[in-house]
C-alpha positions as CSV (number, residue, x, y, z in Angstrom):
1,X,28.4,-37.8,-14.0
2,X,25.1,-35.9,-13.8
3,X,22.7,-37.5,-11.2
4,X,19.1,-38.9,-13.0
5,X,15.6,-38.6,-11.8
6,X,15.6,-42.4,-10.7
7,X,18.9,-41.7,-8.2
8,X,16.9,-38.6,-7.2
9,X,14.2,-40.4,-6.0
10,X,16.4,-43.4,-4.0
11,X,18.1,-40.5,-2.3
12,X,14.5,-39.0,-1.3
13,X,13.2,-42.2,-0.6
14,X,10.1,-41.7,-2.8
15,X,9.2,-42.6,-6.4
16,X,10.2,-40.8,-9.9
17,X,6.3,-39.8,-10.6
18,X,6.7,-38.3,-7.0
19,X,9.7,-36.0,-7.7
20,X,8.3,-35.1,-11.2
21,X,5.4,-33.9,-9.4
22,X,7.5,-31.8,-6.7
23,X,9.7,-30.1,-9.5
24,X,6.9,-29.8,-11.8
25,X,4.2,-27.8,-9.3
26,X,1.6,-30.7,-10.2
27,X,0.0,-33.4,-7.8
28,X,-0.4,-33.7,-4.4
29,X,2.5,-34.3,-2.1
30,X,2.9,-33.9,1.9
31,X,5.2,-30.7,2.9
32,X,7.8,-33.2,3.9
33,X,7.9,-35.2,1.1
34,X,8.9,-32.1,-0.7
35,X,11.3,-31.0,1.2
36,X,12.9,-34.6,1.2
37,X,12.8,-34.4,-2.8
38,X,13.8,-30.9,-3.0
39,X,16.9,-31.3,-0.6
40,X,17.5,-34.6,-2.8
41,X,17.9,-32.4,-5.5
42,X,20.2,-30.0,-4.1
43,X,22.6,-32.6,-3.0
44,X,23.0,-34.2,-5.7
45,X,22.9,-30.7,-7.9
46,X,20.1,-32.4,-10.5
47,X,19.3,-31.0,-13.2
48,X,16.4,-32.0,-15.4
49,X,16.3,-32.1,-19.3
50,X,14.3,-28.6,-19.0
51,X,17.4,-27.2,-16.7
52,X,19.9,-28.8,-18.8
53,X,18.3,-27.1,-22.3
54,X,18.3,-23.9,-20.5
55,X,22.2,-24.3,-20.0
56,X,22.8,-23.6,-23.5
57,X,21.0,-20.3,-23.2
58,X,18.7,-18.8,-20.8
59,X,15.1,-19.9,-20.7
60,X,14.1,-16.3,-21.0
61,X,11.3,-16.8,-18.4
62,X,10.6,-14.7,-15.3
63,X,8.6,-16.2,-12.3
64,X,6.0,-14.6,-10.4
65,X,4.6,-16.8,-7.6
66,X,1.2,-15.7,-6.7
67,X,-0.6,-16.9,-3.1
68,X,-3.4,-16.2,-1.0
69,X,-7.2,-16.6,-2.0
70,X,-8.7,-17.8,-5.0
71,X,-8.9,-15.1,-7.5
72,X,-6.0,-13.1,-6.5
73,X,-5.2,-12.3,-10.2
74,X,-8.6,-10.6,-10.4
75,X,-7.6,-8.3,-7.6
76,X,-6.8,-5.0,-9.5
77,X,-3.5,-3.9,-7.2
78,X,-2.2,-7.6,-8.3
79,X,-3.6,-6.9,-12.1
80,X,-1.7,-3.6,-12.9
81,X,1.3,-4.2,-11.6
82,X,1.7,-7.7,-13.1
83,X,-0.1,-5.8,-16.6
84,X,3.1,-3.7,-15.9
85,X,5.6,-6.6,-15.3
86,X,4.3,-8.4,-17.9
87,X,4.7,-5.6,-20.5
88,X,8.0,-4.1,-19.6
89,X,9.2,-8.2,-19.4
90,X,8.0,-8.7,-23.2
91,X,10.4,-5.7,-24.3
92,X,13.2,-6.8,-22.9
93,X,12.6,-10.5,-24.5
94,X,11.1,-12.6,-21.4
95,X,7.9,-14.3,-21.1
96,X,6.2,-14.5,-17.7
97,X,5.8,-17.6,-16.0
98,X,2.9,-17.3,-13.4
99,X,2.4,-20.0,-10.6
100,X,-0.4,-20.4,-8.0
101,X,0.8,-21.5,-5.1
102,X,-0.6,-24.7,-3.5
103,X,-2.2,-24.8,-0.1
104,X,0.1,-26.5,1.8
105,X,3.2,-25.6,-0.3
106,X,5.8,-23.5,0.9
107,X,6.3,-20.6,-1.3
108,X,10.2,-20.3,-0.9
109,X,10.3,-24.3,-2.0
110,X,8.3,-23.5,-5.3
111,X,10.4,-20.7,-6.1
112,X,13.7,-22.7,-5.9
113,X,12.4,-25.4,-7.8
114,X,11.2,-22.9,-10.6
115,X,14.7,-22.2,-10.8
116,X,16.8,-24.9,-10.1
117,X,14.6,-26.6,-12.8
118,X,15.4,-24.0,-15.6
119,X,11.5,-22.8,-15.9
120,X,12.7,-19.5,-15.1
121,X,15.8,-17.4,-14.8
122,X,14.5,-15.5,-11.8
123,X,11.6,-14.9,-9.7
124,X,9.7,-11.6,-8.8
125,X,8.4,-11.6,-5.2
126,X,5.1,-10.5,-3.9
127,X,3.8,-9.6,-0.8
128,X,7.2,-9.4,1.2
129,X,7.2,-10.1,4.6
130,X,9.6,-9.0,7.3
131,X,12.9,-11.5,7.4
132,X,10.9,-13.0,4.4
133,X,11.7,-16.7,3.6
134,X,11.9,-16.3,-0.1
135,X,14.5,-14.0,-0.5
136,X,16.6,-15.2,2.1
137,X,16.4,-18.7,0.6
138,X,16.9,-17.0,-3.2
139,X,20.1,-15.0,-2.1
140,X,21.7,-18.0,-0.3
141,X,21.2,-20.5,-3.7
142,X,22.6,-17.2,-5.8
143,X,18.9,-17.4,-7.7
144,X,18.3,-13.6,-9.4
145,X,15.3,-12.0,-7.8
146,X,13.4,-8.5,-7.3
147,X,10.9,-8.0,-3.8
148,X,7.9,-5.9,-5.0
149,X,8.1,-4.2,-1.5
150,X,10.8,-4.0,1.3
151,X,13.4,-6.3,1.2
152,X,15.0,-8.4,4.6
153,X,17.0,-6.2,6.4
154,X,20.4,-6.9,5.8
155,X,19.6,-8.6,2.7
156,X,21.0,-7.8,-1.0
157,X,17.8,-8.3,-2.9
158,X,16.9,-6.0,-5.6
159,X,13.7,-3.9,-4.6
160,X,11.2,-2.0,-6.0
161,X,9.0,-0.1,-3.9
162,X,6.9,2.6,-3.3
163,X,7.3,5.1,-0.4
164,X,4.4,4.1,2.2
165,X,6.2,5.9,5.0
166,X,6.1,9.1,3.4
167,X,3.0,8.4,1.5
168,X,1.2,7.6,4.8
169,X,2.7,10.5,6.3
170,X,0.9,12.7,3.4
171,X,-2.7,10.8,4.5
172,X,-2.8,11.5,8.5
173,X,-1.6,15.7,7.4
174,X,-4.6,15.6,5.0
175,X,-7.0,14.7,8.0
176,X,-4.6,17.0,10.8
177,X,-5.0,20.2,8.1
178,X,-9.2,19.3,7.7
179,X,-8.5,19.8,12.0
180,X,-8.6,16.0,13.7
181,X,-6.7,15.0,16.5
182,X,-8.1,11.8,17.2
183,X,-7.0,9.4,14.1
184,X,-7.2,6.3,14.1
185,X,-5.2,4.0,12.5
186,X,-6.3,0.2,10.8
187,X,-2.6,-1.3,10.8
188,X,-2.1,-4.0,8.1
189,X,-0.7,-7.4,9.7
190,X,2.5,-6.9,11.6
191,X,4.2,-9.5,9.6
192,X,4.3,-8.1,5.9
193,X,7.1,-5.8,5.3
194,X,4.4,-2.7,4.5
195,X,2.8,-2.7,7.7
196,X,5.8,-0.5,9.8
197,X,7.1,1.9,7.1
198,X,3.1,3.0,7.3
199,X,2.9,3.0,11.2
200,X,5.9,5.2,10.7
201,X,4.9,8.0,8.6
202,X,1.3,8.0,10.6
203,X,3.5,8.2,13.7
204,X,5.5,11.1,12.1
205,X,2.7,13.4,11.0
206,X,1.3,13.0,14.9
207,X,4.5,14.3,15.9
208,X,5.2,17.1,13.8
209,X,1.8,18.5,15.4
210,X,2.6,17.7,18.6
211,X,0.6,14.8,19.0
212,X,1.4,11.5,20.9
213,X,0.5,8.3,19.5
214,X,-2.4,6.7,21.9
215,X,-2.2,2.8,21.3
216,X,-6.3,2.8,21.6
217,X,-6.8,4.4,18.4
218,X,-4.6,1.5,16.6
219,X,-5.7,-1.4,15.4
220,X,-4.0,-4.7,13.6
221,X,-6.2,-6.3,11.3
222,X,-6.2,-9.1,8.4
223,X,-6.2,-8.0,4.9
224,X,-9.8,-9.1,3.9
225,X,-12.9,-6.5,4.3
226,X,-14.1,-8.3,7.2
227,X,-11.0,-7.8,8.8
228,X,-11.7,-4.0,8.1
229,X,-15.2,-4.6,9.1
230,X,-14.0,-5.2,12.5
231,X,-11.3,-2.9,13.4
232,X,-13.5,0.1,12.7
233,X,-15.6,-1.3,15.2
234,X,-13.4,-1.8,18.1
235,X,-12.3,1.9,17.5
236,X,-15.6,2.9,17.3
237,X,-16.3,1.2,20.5
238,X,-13.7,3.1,22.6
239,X,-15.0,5.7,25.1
240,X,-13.4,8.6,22.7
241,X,-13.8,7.6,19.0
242,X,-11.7,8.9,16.6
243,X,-13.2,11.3,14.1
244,X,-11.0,10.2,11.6
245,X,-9.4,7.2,10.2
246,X,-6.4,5.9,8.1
247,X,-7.2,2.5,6.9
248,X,-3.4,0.6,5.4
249,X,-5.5,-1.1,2.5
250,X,-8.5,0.0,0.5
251,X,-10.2,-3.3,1.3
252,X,-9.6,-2.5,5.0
253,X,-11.1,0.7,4.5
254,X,-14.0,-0.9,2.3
255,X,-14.9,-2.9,5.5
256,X,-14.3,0.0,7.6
257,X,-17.3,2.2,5.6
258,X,-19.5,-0.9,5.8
259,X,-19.1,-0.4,9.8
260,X,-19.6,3.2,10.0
261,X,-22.7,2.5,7.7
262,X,-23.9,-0.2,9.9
263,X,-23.1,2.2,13.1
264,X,-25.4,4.5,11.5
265,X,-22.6,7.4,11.0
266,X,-21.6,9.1,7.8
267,X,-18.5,8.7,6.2
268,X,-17.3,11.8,6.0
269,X,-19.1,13.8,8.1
270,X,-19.2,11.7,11.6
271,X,-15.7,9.8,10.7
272,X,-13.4,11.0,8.0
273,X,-11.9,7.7,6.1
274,X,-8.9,7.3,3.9
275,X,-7.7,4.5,2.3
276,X,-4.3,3.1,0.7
277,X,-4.0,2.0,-2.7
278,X,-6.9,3.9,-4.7
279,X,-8.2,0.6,-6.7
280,X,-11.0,1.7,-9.0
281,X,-13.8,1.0,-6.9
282,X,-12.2,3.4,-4.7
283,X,-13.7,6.2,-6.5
284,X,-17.0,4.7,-6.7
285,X,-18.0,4.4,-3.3
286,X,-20.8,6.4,-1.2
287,X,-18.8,8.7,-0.8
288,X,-15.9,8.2,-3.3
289,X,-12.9,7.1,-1.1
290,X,-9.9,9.3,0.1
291,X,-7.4,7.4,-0.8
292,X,-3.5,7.0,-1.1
293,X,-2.7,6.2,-5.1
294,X,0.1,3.5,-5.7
295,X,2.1,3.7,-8.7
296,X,0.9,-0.1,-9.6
297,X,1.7,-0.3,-13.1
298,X,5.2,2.1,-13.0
299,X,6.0,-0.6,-10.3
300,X,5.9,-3.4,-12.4
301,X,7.6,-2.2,-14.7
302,X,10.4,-1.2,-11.9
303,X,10.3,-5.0,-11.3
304,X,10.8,-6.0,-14.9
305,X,13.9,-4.3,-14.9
306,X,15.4,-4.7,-11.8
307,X,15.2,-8.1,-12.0
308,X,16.9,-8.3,-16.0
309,X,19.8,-6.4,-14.6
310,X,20.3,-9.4,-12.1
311,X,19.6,-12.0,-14.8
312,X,22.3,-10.5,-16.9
313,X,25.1,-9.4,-13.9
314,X,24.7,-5.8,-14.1
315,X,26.4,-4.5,-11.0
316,X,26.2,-1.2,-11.6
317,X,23.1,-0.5,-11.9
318,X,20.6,0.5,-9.2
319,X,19.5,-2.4,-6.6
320,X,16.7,-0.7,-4.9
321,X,14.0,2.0,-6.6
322,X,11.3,3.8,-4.6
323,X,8.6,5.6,-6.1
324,X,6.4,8.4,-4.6
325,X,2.7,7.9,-4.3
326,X,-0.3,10.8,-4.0
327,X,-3.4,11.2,-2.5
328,X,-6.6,11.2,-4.0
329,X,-8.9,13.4,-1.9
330,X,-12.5,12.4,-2.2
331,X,-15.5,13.1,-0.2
332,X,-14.6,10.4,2.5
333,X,-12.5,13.3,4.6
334,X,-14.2,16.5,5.5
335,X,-13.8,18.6,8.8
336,X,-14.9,17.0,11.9
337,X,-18.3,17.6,13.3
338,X,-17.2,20.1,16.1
339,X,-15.5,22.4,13.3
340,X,-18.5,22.4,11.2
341,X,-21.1,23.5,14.3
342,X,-18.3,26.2,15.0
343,X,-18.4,27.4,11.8
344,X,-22.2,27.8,11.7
């Protein structure tokens, strides 16, 4: 007999509004209450009206969770590639379902409810993180999914992704062939799935000159500006500063020519800077940004179909996609200052 909402809630220990409110993304409600309600659900295999509806055909929904700051939709990487979801979704027959994220709200718990309650029939995952929680937690409940970046190792998520290895690779030989040695390196957060593949390919350029990696002229930040802001000047406050520098993120690399202004050195000139992900303001700077372009909207649209092929059991198909990037060179990278008095 299929379990109700009220036998739902006894099993939780909690009230029916209170489960509504944990499979519906609304309200407040502590992290453990959740996870009482949400394990309720699972052991009883509930399905609500909206679930049971979708039985009789698919809800022809895809779900994009979306978390961090307020305003992350405004962010233009986040804008194209869900403009490119979004669209290549629509031709295939799906709407796009897309759902903020509370603040104390475990992602991987709002995804499976999206699911097990029949809002969506799979989710597209953002901002992937190494082991990540999602996609482990999707693959063990057999939910259909695509990671917009490097899936778990070990893991049979569908993936779409671009090449940062290779594309970061192509950044530190654009500032070895302009004749630096020292580059520096502004590492996004160890914990996102990105930040290695990019430490790799700046590793790999090093040594196909014959270079070593020197651990000073790295830096971990955050993903903010400030973040940017002050890993430009630790480097800068090394005894040897590196006369150039690859910045993982374009905000990063915004913060990073805010220091150098502030240090009272020109981008460019004193410290070559490159960026990764060539937003539009990107080109706007003073001076316009070096910068690694991302495939945002062909990405999205990678996702889109990806993910249909898992909706609809296509086995055959392709479970991972990578797409190549290229660099925009701008007047953020130049020669360093010891080649340019030798050439006088």
């Amino acid at each position: 007999m299929q379990a109700t909402i009220k036998e739902v809630a006894q099993h939780a220990g909690v009230s029916t509004t209170t489960v509504s409110y944990v499979l519906n993304g609304t309200g407040t409600v502590t992290e453990e209450t959740r996870r009482r309600v949400m394990d309720a659900v699972a052991e009883l295999n509930y399905q609500p009206r909206h679930a049971a509806r979708s039985l009789r055909g698919r809800s022809h929904t895809i779900g994009l969770t979306v978390s961090g700051p307020a305003g992350r939709l405004a962010d233009p990487v986040v804008a194209e590639l869900i403009a490119g979801l979004g669209d290549a979704a629509a031709q295939r027959g799906y709407y796009l379902l897309v759902a903020p994220v509370g603040e104390d709200q475990p992602e991987a718990d709002l995804c499976l409810s999206l699911a097990r309650t029949g809002r969506v029939d799979g989710l597209v995952l953002l901002d992937m993180q190494v082991d990540d929680p999602r996609a482990l937690a999707l693959s063990e409940a057999g939910v259909p999914h695509v990671c917009a970046g490097p899936p778990p190792a070990g893991s049979e998520s569908r993936a779409a992704m671009v090449d940062s290895r290779s594309a970061a690779e192509m950044a530190t030989r654009h500032l070895l062939g302009l004749g630096h040695r020292r580059i520096g390196l502004i590492q996004l957060p160890s914990e996102l799935a990105e930040s290695e593949p990019r430490y790799q390919g700046y590793a790999d350029a090093l040594a196909a000159a014959g270079l070593e990696v020197d651990p000073q002229l790295i830096v971990e930040a955050g993903r903010a500006e400030e973040d940017g802001y002050q890993a430009m000047s630790e480097l800068l406050s090394a005894a040897e500063r590196p006369t150039a520098v690859l910045a993982c993120s374009d905000e990063l690399a915004f913060g990073a020519m805010h220091a150098l202004y502030d240090a009272g050195l020109a981008v460019g000139q004193d410290v070559s800077l490159v960026g990764f992900d060539d937003t539009p303001l990107a080109a706007h700077t003073h001076p316009p940004l070096t910068a690694v372009r991302q495939p945002r909207r062909a990405l999205g649209e990678q996702l889109a179909a990806l993910l249909d092929d898992a909706v609809t059991g296509k086995k055959e198909t392709p479970h991972r996609v990578t797409l190549d990037a290229r660099l925009m060179v701008r007047r953020s990278t130049g020669p360093p200052r010891r080649t340019l008095a030798s050439d006088q």
